[in-house]
Structures are given as C-alpha cells and as structure tokens.
matplotlib code that plots the C-alpha trace (Angstrom):
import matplotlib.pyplot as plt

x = [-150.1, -146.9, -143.9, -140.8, -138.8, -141.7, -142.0, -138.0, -138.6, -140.6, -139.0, -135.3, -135.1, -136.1, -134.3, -131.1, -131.6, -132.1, -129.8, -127.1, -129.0, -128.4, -124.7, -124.0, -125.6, -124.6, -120.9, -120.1, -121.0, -118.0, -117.2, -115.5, -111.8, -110.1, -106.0, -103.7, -101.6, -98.3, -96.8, -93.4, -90.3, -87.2, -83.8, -81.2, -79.7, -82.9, -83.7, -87.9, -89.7, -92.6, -95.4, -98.7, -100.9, -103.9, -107.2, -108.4, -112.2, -112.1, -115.4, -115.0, -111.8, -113.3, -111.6, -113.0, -111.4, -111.9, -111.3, -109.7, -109.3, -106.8, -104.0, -100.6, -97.7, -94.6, -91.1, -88.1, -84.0, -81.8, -83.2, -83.6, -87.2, -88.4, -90.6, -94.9, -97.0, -101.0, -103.4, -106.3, -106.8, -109.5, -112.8, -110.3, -108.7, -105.3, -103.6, -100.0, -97.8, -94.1, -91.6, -88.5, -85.1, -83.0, -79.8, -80.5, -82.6, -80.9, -81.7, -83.4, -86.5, -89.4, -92.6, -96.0, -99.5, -101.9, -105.1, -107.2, -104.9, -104.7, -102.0, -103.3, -99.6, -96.0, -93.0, -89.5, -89.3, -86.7, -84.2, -83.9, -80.5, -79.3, -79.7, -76.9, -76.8, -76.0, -78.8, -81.3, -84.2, -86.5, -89.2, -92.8, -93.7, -90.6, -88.3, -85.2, -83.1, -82.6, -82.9, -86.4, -86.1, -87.2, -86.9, -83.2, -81.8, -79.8, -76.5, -77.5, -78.2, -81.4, -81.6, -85.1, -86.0, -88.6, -87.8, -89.7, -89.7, -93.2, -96.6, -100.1, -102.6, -104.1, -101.1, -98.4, -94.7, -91.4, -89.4, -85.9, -83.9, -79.9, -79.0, -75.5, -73.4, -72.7, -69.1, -71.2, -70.6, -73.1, -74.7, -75.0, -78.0, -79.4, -82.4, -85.4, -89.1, -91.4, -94.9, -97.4, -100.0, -102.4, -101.0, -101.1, -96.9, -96.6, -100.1, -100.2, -101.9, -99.9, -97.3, -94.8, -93.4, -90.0, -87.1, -83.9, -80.8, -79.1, -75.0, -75.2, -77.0, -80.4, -83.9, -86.6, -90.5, -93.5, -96.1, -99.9, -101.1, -104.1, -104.4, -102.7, -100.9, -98.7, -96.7, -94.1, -91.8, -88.5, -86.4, -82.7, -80.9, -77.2, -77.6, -77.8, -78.5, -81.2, -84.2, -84.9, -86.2, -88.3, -87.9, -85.5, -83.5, -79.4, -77.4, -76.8, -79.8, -81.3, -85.2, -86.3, -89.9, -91.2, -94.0, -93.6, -94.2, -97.4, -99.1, -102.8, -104.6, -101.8, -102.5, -100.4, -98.2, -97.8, -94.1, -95.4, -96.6, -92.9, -91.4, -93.3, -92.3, -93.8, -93.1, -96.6, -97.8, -100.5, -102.1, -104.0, -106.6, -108.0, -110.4, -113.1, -110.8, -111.3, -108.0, -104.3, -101.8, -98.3, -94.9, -92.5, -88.6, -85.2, -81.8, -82.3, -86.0, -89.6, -89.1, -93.2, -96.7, -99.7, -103.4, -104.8, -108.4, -109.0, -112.5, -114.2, -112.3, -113.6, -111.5, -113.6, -110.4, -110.4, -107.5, -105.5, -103.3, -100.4, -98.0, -94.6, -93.6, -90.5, -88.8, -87.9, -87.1, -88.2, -84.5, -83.0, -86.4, -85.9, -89.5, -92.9, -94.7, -98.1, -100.7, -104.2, -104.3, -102.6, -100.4, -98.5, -99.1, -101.5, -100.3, -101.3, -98.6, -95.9, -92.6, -92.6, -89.4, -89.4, -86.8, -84.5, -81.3, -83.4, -80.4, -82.1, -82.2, -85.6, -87.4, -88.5, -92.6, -93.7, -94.3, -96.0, -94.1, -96.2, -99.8, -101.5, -104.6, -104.1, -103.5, -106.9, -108.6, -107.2, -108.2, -111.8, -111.7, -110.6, -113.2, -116.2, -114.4, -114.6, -118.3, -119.2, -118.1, -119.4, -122.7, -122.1, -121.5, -124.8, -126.2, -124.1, -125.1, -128.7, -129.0, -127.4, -129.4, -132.1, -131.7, -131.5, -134.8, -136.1, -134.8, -135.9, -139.2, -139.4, -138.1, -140.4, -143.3, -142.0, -142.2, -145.6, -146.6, -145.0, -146.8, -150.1, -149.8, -148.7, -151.3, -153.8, -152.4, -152.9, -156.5, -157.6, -159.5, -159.2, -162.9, -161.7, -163.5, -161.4, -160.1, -159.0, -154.9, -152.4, -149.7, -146.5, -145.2, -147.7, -147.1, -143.4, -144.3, -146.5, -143.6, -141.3, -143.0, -144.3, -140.5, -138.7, -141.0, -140.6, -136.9, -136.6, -139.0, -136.6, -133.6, -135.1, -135.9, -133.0, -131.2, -134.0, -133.4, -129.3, -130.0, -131.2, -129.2, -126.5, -128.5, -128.2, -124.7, -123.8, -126.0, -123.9, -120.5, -121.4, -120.3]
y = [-40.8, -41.5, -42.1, -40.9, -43.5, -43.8, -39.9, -40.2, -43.0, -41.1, -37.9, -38.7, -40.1, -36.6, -34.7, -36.0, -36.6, -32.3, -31.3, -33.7, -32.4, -28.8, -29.3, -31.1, -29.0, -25.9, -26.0, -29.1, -27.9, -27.1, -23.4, -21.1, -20.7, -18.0, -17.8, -15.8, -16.1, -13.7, -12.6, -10.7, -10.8, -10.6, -9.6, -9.8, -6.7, -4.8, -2.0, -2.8, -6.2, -4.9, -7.7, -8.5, -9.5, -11.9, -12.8, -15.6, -17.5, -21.1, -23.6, -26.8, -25.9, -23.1, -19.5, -16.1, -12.8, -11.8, -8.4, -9.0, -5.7, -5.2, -7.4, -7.2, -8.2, -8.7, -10.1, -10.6, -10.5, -12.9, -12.6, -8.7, -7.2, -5.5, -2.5, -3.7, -3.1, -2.8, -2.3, -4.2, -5.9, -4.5, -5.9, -7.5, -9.2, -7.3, -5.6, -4.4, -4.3, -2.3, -3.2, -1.2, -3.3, -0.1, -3.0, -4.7, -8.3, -11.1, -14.6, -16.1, -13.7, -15.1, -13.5, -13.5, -12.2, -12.5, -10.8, -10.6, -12.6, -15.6, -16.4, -17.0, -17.7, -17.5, -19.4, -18.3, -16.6, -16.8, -14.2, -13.4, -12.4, -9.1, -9.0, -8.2, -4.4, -5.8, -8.2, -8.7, -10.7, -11.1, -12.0, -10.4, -7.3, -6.3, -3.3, -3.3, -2.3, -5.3, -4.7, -5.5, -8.3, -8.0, -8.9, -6.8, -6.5, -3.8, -2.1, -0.2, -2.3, -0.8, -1.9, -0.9, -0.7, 0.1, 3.2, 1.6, -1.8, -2.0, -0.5, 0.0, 0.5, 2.7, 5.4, 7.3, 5.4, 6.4, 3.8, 4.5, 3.7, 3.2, 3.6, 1.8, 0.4, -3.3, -2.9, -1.4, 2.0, 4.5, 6.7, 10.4, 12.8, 9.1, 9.5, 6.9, 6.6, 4.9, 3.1, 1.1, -1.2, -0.6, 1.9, 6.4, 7.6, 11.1, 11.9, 11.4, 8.1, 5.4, 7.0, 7.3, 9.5, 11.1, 11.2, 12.5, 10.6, 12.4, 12.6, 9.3, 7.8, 7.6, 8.9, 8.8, 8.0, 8.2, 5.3, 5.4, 1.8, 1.0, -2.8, -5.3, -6.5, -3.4, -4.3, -1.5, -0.8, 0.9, 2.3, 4.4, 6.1, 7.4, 11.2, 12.9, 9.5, 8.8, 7.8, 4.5, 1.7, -1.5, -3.6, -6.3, -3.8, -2.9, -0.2, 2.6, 1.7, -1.3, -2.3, -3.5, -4.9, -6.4, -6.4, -3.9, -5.6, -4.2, -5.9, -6.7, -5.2, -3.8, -0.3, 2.2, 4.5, 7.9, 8.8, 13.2, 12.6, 11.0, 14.6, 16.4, 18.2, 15.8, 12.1, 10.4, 7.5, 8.0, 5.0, 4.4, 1.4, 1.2, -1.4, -1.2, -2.2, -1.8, -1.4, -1.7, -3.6, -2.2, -3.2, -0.6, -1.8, -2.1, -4.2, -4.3, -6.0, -4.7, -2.0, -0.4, -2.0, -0.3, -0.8, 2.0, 2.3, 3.1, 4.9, 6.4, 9.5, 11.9, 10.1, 7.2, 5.2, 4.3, 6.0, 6.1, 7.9, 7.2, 9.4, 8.4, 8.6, 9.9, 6.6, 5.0, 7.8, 6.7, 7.0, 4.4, 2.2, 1.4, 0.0, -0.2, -3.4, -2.6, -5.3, -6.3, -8.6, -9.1, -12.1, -10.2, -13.3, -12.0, -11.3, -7.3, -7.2, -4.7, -3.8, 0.6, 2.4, 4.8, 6.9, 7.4, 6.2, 3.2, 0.6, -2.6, -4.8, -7.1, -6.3, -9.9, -10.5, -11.5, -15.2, -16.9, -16.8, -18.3, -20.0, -20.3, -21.3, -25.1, -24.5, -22.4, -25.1, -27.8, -25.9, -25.3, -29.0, -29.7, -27.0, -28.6, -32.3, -31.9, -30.4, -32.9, -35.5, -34.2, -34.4, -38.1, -38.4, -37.2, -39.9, -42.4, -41.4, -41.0, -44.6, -46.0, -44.2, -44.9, -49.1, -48.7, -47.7, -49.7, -52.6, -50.6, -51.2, -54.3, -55.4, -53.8, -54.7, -58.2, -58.5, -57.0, -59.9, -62.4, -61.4, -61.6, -64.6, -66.1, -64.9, -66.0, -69.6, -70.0, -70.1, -66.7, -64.6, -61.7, -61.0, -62.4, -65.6, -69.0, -70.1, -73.9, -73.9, -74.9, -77.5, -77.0, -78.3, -76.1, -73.2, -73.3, -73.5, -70.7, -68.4, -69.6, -68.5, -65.2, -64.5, -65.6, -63.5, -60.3, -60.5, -61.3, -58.0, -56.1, -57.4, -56.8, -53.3, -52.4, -53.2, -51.5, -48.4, -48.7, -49.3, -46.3, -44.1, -45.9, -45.0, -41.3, -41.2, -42.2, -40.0, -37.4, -38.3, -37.6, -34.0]
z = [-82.5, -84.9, -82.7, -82.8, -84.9, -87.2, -87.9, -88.8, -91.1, -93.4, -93.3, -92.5, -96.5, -97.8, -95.7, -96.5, -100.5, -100.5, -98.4, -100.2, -103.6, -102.2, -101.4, -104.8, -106.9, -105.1, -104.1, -105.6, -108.7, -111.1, -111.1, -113.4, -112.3, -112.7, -113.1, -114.8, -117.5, -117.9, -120.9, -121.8, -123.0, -119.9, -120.6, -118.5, -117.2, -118.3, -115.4, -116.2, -116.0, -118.3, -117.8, -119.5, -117.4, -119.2, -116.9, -117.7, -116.7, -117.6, -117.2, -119.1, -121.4, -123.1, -121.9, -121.4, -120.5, -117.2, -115.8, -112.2, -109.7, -107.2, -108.4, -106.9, -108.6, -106.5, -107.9, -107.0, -108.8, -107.5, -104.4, -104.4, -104.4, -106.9, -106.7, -106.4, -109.1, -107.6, -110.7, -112.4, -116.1, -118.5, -119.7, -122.4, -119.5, -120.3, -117.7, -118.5, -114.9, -114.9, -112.4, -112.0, -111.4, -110.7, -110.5, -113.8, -113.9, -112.8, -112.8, -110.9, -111.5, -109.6, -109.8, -107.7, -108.6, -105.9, -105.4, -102.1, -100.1, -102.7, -104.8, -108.4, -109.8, -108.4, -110.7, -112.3, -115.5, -117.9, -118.8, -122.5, -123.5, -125.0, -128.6, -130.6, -132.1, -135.4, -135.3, -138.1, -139.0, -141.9, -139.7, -141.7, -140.2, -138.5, -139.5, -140.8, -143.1, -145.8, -149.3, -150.7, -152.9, -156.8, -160.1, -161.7, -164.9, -166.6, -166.1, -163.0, -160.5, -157.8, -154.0, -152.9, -149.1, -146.9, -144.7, -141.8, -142.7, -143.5, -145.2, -144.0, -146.3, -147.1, -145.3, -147.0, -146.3, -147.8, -149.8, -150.5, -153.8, -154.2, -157.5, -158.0, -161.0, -161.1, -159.1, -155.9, -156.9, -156.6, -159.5, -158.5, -160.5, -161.2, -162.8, -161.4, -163.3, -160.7, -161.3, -159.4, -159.0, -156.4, -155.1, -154.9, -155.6, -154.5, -154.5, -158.3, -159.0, -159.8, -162.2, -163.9, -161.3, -162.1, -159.5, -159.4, -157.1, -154.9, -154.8, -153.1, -156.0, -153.2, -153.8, -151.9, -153.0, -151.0, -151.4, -150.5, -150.9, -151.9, -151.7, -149.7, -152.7, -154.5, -157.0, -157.8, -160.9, -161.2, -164.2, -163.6, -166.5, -165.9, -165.7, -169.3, -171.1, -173.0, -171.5, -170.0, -172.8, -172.4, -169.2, -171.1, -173.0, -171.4, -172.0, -169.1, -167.4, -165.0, -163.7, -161.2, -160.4, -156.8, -154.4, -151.5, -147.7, -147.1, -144.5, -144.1, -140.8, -139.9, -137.3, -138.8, -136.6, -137.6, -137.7, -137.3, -133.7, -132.6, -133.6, -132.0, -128.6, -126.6, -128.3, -128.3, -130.4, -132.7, -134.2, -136.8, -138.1, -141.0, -139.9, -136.5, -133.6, -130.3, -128.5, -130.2, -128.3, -127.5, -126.6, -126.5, -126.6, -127.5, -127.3, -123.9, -124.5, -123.6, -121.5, -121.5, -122.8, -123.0, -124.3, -126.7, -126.8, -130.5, -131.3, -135.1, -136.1, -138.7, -141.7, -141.3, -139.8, -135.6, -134.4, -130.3, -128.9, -126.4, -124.6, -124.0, -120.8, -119.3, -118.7, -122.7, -124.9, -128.4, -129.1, -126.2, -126.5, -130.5, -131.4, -130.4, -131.3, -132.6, -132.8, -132.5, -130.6, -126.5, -128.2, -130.7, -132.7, -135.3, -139.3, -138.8, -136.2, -136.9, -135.1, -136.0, -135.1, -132.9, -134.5, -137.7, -135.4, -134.6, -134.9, -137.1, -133.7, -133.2, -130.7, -129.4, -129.3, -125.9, -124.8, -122.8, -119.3, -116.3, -116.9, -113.9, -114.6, -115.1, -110.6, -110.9, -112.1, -110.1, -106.7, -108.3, -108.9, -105.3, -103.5, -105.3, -104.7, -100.9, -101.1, -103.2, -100.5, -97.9, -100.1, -100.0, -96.7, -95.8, -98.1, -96.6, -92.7, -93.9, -95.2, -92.1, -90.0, -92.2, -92.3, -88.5, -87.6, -90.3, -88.1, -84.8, -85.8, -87.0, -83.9, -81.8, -84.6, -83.9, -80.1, -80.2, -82.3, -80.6, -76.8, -79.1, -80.5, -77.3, -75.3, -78.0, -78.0, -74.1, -74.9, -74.4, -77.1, -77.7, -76.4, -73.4, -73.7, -73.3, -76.4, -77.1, -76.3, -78.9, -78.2, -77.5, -81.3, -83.0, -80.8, -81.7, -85.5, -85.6, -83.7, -86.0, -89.0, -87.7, -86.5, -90.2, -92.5, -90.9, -90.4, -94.5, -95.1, -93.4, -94.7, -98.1, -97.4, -95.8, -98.8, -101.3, -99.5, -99.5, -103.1, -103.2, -101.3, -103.3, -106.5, -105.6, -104.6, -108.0, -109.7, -108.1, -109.0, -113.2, -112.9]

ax = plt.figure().add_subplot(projection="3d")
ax.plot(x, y, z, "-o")
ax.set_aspect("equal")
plt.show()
C-alpha cells in the first residue's frame, strides 16, 4: 500500500502544472479589448452634441470594428445634464449618438459612455468656437464660393465658379461664369463659347456650346464629367462683336482655360431630392460602397450624423437615401459632409450644400474627441495580470509543498534505516541468528555515512524540482 505522502508526491506535481497551465492559458491569456473611440466636432452654444460613436476591438495593436449593443451615452454642460442617448454601433463599428442641449453647450462638456454597468470612456471634450459667417476656406472638397482659378487673357476678364463647390463624376453640376471688363464691370448679353476635355456640356458632348450672359454679365453651364481630370475652355465676345478669335488674340474678348475641382470617389448628392416636399438626401456612388458617412451642419457646428447604407441601383451606380428630420432644416444646418469613410479624412470627401442661401461657412470635419481604448487595454492587461499570478502562485505553493514531502520522506526513509542498521550491528541477523557486533568507532562511521548521503539526495532533489517549478513559472510570464 502507497501512503499518503508518497501518493501526493507523485501526483501533487501534475496537478498543479495543469491547473496553473489552465489558469494561464485561459484567463491569463491576453484578450481582445474593447473601448471606444468618439468623434465630433463641439461648438459652443450649439443646442445638439451630435457624436460618433467608433467601437473598437484591439488584440496586439491591430484594430477591428466592433459592433457594441446597448450603449449609453450620458453628458453633461457645465454641470447641467444633458438628455441620454441609449443605442448601439453597426457591424462597421459606427454608431452616431444625438444629445439635445436645449441651453446651448457650455464648457466644461464631460461625456460618459458606459455599457452594461462598465464605463468604457468618460473625459472632457472641447468646445469648438462659432465660425465666422464670412468665413472661407480653400480646403479640397469643400464648397464655397471662390473664383476657380485659370489661365486669362483678353479684354474681358471671366471668373469661373463652381455652383456647389465641387464635381462628381460622372453627375451633371452647374458652373457659373461672370463675364466682366477689366475695371470690374459686368458685360450684359455677353456672349460665352464653352469646350471640354473629359467632360459631357449640356448633354452635347464636349462642345463648343454657345451661351448667352444675362443682364448681370452671368451664365450658367451644366457639366457632366467624365474623368477625374476635366479641363474646361472659355471664350466671351462683347454682344454684337465679331466672333471670338484664337486663344492669344485681344480685342473685345478674353479666355480663360482651367481644370474644374472634380474630385475622385467622391458620393455625389443630388440637389432634386433637397426641393422636394419633404427635404431628404439622396446619394449617389459611382463606385461599390457599402455605407456613406454623414455629418450634417452649420455655423453653429455638427448638429446631425447619420450612416446611409448604399445598395446597386438600376443605373449601375449604388445609391442611399436619408430623410431629414424635423430638427436642422437644410436651410439653418448649411452642409452635409458626405464621405466614405467614419473619419471624414478620405480625398472623396465632400462638404454639399444644403441650400442656394447656404452662406460659404466650413462646416468643421469631426476629430478625434475621447479615445478610450488605450484604458480598455490596460484593464485587459490588468484582468489577465492578476490571473496570471495567481497561476504562479499555485506553482509557487505547489513546489513548496512539493520540497516538503520530499523531505517528509526522506526523513522517515532515514529513521527506518538507521533502527536497521542498528539493530543489525548489535549482532543480530536478520534471520534472527547472532551476528558478530560492530564496535563502537565503526558503528558511528557506518551511521554517519548512511545519514550524509541521503540528506545530499534530498537536497539535490528539492532543488531539481524547484528548478522546475521555477522553469514553468517563467515559461508563463512570455505572453
């Protein structure tokens, strides 16, 4: 029969090596974590704190979307709540959350996203100031209502601009031409030849189209593009003059010749569906897209955002649709922000007006306001920290416990020797026939040795089998 110490000193070792190898490798191991990131762009005195939301999944430094349910997002405006926002983010990891601030946003605006009783991020966010009415920017993409620039020569001097601020290909835009003298003044009845390269002008091909100025000395040409690079050419004539010459010839006439902005994968917005009687926004991609990304907003900053799912349509483009709701008219939000990707930070990314009183202010594109995923991943590196040493403590306990008996029965493999040898040295066998007796001096020797060699055998497995255990613990930490 195997006792009771013995029986542990066999199994006690692999016990403890899987149930620390189950604990390390199971909630020690690294997990993903998962934060959230939040985008916008806060003004102060803006009545919404329009927020997009971006799940995030991180395992190593490399990022995936992750589509979290049930957040809550709570905020508050110099100290004053804010109304809660409860909703989810998409398989893109996008959610967009709209807080009203009926008193206007005032610093300091904290925020707090939680979801199922854990707070995944809660910090300040800065307040934007009002932009300017009168402010402009020449940032690509963006309307406004700068003169396009180009090469001029001639008496009559042309300023070209884009009615929108920008072209998609391949969708009909309008571009507007000033015909004016050298003084500023305009030419009424101007007459205006147009031609293009790579691009359709009023559904004729690529010209020359004929137009005729109004009493203002404007006139207004529709342009299809065709390619991302359009390259258009412009020729006025004073009204009853002879007609326009060669590009480098003067007289009552002036050229012009530049490239029109038209910007590469950018989704189109259809101006028809923003008069009709319900305002919606109808987007338009000439390339497969999933979703389009929007931001809807004004001089008082983003006021709405929204995700359009964008599916085939029977032109062979992938088209969306979004209504308007009935908090930002398109007239008191300005601009909608249409992009492809949840960043805004993409070269297809386009800032449409939303009407023909859209003043030329920039609608700001959102930033980054709170990360909290760098906290995600430091309490995923803390949860599997503490498993991981508890791991190690088993290993630590078990080789203890482990040198112990090791020395339990050494000592009691001793003692048994010892009464053995003694009673074999008083000169009885072990057949129970007299034996000749040792003396004293050899008698001593003979203990001596038998109790100095099993001390060093245990010493020297105690310490193989702390190696060991020690082995294993460090094995453990290279995670």
């Amino acid at each position: 029969m195997i006792s009771m110490p013995n029986a542990a000193t066999y199994v006690l070792p692999a016990l403890s090596i899987g149930l620390a190898a189950l604990v390390i490798l199971g909630p020690g191991a690294q997990r993903m974590a998962t934060g959230v990131r939040v985008w916008g762009a806060p003004v102060a005195g803006s009545e919404a704190l329009a927020l997009r939301i971006e799940g995030v999944r991180r395992l190593y430094g490399a990022d995936d979307p992750a589509a979290l349910p049930e957040l809550e997002v709570s905020a508050a405006s110099a100290g004053a709540p804010l109304e809660r926002w409860i909703g989810s983010t998409g398989k893109d990891g996008i959610g967009e959350a709209l807080l009203r601030a009926k008193g206007g946003l005032k610093a300091p605006v904290v925020v707090r996203i939680a979801r199922g009783g854990e707070t995944l991020v809660e910090q300040e966010l800065p307040l934007l100031p009002p932009l300017p009415a009168a402010e402009t920017s020449a940032l690509p993409g963006a309307a406004h209502t700068s003169a396009l620039p180009g090469a001029a020569d001639g008496e009559l001097r042309l300023r070209v601009t884009a009615a929108r601020g920008a072209l998609a290909a391949p969708f009909p835009e309008p571009v507007r031409v000033a015909v004016e003298t050298e003084n500023g003044a305009p030419v009424p009845g101007a007459r205006v030849e147009a031609s293009a390269v790579g691009a359709d002008l009023e559904g004729q091909g690529s010209g020359p189209v004929q137009l005729a100025a109004d009493a203002r000395g404007a006139a207004e040409l529709t342009i299809k593009p065709l390619a991302h690079a359009v390259e258009l050419t412009l020729r006025a004539t004073r009204p009853g003059s002879a007609p326009p010459g060669p590009p480098g010839s003067r007289g009552a006439s002036g050229t012009w010749e530049g490239r029109l902005p038209v910007i590469p994968g950018a989704i189109w917005l259809d101006p028809a569906g923003l008069a009709a009687g319900r305002p919606q926004l109808r987007l338009t991609s000439p390339a497969p897209k999933p979703r389009a990304y929007v931001s809807i907003g004004g001089a008082h900053g983003r006021l709405l955002g929204a995700v359009v799912p964008l599916a085939a349509d029977g032109a062979g483009f992938f088209s969306g649709t979004l209504a308007l709701p009935d908090g930002p008219s398109p007239g008191a939000a300005g601009w909608a922000v249409v992009a492809s990707d949840p960043y805004e930070q993409g070269a297809g990314t386009v800032a449409w007006p939303l009407s023909p009183a859209a003043g030329p202010a920039l609608p700001r594109r959102v930033a980054l306001l709170a990360d909290g995923v760098p906290a995600a991943e430091a309490r995923e590196r803390g949860r599997a920290s503490q498993a991981r040493r508890a791991g190690l403590l088993v290993l630590g306990a078990a080789g203890v416990a482990q040198m112990m008996l090791l020395a339990l029965r050494s000592r009691t493999a001793r003692r048994r020797l010892e009464a053995h040898l003694a009673a074999a040295s008083g000169g009885e066998g072990e057949d129970g026939t007299d034996g000749a007796p040792l003396s004293r001096e050899d008698r001593g020797r003979l203990l001596a040795t038998v109790r100095a060699e099993p001390l060093v055998s245990v010493l020297a497995l105690a310490a193989l089998v702390g190696l060991s255990f020690a082995a294993v613990a460090a094995l453990a930490t290279f995670r």
